[in-house]
C-alpha distance (Angstrom), angle and dihedral (degrees) to the residues before:
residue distance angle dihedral
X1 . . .
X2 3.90 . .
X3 3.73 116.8 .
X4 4.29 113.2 -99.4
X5 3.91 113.7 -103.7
X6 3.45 111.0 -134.4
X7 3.23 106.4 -114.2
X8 3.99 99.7 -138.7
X9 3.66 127.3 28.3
X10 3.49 124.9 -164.8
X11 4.26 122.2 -151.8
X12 3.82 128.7 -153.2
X13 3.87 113.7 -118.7
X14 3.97 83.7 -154.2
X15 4.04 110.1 54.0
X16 4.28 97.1 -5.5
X17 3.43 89.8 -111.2
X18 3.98 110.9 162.4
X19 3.84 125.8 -153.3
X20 3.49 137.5 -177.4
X21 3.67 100.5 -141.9
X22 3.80 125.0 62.0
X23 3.49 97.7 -144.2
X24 3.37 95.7 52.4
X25 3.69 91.1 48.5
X26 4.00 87.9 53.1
X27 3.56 83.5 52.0
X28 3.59 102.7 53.2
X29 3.84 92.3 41.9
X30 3.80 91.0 62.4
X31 3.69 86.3 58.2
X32 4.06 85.2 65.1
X33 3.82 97.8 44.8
X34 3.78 102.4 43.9
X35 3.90 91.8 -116.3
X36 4.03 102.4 155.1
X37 3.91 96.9 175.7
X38 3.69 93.0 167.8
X39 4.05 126.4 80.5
X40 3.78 134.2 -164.7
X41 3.91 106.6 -120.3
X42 3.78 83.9 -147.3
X43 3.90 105.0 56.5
X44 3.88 105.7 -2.3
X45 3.79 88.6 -116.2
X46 4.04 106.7 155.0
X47 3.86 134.5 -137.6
X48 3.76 138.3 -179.0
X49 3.82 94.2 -119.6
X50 3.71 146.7 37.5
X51 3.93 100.6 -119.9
X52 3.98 91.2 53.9
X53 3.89 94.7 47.8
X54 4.04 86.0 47.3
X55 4.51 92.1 43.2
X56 4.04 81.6 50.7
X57 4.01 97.5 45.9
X58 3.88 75.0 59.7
X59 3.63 95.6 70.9
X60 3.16 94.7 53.4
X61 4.02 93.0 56.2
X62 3.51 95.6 33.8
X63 3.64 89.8 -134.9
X64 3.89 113.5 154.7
X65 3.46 118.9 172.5
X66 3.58 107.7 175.4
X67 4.30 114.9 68.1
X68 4.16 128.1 -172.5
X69 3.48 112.5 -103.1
X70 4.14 89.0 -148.1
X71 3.97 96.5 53.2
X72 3.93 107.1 0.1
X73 3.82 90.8 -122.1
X74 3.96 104.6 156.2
X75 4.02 134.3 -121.2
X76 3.93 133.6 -167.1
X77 4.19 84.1 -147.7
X78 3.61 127.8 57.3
X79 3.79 87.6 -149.1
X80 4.03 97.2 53.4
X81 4.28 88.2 46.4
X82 4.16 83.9 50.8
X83 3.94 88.8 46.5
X84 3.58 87.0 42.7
X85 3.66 101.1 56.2
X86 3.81 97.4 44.7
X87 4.28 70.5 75.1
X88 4.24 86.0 81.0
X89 4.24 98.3 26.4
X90 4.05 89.8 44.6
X91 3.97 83.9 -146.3
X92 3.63 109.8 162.5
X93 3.83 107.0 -179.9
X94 4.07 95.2 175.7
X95 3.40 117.7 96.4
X96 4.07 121.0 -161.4
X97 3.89 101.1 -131.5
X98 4.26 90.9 -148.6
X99 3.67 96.7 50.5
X100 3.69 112.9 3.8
X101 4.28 100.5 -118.6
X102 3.38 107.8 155.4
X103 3.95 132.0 -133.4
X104 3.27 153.8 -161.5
X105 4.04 103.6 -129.8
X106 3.26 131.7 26.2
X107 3.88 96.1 -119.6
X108 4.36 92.2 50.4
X109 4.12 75.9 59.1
X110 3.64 95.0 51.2
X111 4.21 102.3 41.7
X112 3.83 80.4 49.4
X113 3.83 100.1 49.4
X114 4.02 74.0 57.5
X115 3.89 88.0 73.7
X116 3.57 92.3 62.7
X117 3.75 101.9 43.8
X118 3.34 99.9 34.1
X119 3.56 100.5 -135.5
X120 4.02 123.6 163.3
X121 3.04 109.3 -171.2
X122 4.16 103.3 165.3
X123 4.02 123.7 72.2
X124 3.71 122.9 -157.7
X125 3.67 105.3 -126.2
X126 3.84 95.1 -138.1
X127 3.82 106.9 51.4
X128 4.16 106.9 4.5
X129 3.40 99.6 -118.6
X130 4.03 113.2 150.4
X131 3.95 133.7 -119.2
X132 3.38 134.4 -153.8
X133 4.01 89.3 -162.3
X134 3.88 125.3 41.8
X135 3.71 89.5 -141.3
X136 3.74 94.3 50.4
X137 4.02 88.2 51.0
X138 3.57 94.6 46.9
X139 3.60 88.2 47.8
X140 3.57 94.1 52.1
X141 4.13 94.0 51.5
X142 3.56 87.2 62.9
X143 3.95 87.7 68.7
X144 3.77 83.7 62.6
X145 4.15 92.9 42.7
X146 3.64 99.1 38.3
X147 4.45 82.9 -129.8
X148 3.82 105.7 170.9
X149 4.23 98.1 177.9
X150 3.40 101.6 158.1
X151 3.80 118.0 81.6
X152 4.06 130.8 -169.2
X153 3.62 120.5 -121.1
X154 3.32 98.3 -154.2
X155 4.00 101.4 42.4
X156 4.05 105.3 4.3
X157 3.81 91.9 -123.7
X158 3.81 105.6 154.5
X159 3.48 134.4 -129.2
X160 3.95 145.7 -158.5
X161 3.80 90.8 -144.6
X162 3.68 138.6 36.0
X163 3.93 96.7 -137.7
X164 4.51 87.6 58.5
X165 3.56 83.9 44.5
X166 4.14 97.2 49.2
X167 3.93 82.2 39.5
X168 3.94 94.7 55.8
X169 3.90 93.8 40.0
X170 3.84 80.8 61.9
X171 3.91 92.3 65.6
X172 3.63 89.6 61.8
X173 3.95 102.2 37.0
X174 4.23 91.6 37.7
X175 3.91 84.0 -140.7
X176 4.12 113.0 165.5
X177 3.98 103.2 -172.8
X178 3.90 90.8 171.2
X179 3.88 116.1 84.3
X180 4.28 122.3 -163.1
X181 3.91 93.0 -124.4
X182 4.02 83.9 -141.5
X183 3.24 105.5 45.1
X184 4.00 107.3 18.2
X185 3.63 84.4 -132.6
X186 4.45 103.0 151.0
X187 3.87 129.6 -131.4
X188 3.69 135.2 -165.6
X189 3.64 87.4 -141.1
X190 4.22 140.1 52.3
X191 3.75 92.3 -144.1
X192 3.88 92.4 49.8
X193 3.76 95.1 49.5
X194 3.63 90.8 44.8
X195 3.86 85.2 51.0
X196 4.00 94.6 50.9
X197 3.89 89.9 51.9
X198 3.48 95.2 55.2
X199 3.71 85.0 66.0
X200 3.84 86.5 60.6
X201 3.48 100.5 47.7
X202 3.98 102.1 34.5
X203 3.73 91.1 -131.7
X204 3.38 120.5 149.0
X205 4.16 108.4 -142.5
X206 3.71 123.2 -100.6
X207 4.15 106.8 -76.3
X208 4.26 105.9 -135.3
X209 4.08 91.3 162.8
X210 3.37 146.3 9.0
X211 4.04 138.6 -136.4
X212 4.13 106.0 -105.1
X213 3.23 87.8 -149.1
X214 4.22 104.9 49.8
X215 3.74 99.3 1.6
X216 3.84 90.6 -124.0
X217 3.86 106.9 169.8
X218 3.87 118.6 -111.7
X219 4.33 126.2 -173.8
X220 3.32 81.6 -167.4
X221 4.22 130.8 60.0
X222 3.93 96.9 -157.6
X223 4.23 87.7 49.6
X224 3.97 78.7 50.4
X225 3.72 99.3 53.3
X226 4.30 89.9 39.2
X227 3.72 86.3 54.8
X228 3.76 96.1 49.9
X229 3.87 86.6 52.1
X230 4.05 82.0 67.8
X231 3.84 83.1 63.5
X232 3.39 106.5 42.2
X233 3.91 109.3 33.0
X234 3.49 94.3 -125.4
X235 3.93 108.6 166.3
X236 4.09 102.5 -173.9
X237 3.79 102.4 153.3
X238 4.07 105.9 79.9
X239 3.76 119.7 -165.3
X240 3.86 109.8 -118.6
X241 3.71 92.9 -136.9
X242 3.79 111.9 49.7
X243 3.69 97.4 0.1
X244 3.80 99.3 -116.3
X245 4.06 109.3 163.2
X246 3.51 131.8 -132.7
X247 3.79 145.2 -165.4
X248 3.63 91.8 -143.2
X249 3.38 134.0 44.4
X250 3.62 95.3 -144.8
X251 3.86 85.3 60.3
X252 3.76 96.8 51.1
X253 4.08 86.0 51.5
X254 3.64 88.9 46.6
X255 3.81 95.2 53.1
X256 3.77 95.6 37.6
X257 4.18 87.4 68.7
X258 3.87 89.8 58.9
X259 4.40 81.0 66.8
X260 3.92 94.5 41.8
X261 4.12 98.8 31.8
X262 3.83 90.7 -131.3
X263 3.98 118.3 168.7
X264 3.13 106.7 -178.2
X265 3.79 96.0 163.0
X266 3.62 119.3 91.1
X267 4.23 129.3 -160.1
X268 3.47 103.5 -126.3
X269 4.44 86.1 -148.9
X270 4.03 95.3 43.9
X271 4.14 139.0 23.7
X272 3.84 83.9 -106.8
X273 4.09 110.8 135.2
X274 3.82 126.8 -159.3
X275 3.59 137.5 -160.9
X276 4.00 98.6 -138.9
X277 3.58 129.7 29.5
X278 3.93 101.3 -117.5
X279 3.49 93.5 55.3
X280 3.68 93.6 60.5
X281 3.25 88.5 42.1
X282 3.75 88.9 57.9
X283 3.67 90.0 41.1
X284 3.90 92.2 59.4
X285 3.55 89.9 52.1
X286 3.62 92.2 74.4
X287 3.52 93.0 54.6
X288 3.92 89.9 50.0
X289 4.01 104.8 25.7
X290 3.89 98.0 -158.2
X291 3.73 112.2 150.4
X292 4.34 98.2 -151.4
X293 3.52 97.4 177.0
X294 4.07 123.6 90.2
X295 3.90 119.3 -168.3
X296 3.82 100.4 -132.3
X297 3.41 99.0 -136.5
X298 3.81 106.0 45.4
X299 3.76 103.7 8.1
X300 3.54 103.9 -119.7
X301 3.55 110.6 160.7
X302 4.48 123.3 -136.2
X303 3.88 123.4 -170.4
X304 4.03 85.1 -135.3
X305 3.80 125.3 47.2
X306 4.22 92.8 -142.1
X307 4.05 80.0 62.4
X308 4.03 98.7 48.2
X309 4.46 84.4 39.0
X310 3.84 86.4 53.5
X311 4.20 93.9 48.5
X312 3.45 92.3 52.5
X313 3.27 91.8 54.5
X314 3.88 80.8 73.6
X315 3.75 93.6 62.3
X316 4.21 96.8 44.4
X317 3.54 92.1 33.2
X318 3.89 88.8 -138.3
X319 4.22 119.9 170.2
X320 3.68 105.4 -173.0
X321 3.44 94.1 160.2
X322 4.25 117.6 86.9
X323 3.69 137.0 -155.7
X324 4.36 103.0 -122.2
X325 3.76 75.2 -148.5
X326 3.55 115.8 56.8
X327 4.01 129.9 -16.1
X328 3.76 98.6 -80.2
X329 3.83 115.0 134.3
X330 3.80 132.7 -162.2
X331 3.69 140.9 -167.1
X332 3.77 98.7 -127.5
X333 3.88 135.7 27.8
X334 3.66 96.3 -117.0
X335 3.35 94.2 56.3
């Protein structure tokens, strides 16, 4: 029997999205506009639909209902504790229909399916510019608003987005949700872990975009455009004190604590702070001397991975970094 046509269809103005339901259209459209009809009878917070206002009420009652059936850990949302334990299966049941990368949720599959079309669909309402993600636009208007939401338990240092503040909190509580499905060896971050098991399987990540100017291969489009900042000089990240600029963001944050004296980088084996998270990483190596890293072609072991990446540069005889003044090449930045 042949599948029912809806009868009516109904078409965002914004992103040309189409949906069967008019409800859920009227939801989604509110998601365009900035309507947040919806607040928490806790802290007046708003939201653009029902289900998010009820998942934040949550918080406040610490009521979570659903709990991993690998490690017990505890969700307000059956669909965040199902996304959560595909962490220990590694199931990834969404398929990318351009290039066949797999995921874990349905909407990681769709924001990257974005990288291949190219499709922006969200505007920041105080400058224009264009998102490919919701969260990364709503992220970005709180440059403009100066919005820090997102508080730390453990130190109240606030935060424009819940995924910095989740990855901060993890400096204090030395959690490492993300397990190597090789080697169980545990992360702090996704990206990291995913990282380390490429050096398991050999496989090079999925390439989205490429450099114009050396056609290195990128999965993501923001690595792309750092990368071509390595080609062009392009310093857009200013500090707010003495106006220094930056290619990286990260950088300009980094050098901005040297004016305030913020550390906000604790050892997890001493009261020592840090400004930057690879120098107390470096620091807590001292207190636990493992040396992780294995050259993979003579198994000489490093404490840091940029130390083990720049000895086997000795074997392959790779230079990827280049003189913007003549055609000189060299194995390591520094250099």
């Amino acid at each position: 029997m042949a599948a029912k046509i809806p009868e009516e269809t109904h078409e965002c103005k914004h992103c040309s999205q189409f949906f069967n339901m008019l409800s859920a259209y009227q939801e989604h459209v509110k998601t365009h506009i900035g309507e947040k009809p919806y607040t928490c009878k806790y802290c007046d917070k708003c939201f653009t639909r029902l289900g998010n206002c009820k998942q934040h009420e949550q918080t406040h009652t610490g009521v979570k209902l659903f709990s991993c059936k690998h490690c017990k850990k505890s969700f307000n949302q059956l669909a965040n504790c199902e996304k959560h334990e595909r962490t220990h299966t590694g199931d990834r049941p969404y398929a990318c229909n351009h290039c066949n990368k797999r995921f874990r949720t349905s909407s990681y599959c769709k924001q990257h399916e974005r990288t291949h079309t190219g499709a922006r669909p969200y505007e920041c309402k105080h400058c224009r510019k264009t998102f490919t993600f919701f969260s990364t636009c709503k992220e970005h208007e709180r440059i403009h608003t100066g919005e820090k939401p997102y508080t730390c338990k453990h130190c109240n240092k606030s935060f424009s987005s819940s995924s910095d503040c989740k990855q901060h909190e993890r400096t204090h509580t030395g959690e490492k949700p993300y397990t190597c499905q090789y080697c169980n060896k545990s992360f702090n971050r996704s990206s990291n872990c995913r990282k380390h098991e490429r050096t398991h399987t050999r496989v090079k990540p999925c390439t989205s975009c490429t450099c114009k100017y050396c056609n290195k291969g990128f999965s993501c489009p923001s690595d792309c455009k750092r990368h071509e900042v390595t080609h062009t000089g392009d310093k857009p990240y200013a500090c707010k004190r003495c106006g220094k600029a930056f290619g990286r963001s990260s950088h300009c944050k980094r050098h901005e604590r040297t004016h305030t004296g913020e550390k906000p980088y604790a050892c997890k084996h001493c009261d020592k702070c840090f400004s930057n998270p690879s120098s107390c990483r470096r620091h807590e190596r001292t207190h636990t001397p493992l040396k992780a890293y294995t050259c993979k072609y003579c198994n000489k072991a490093f404490g840091r991975p940029s130390d083990c990446k720049q000895h086997e540069r000795t074997h392959t005889g790779e230079k990827p970094y280049a003189c913007k003044h003549c055609d000189k090449c060299f194995s390591n930045p520094s250099s």
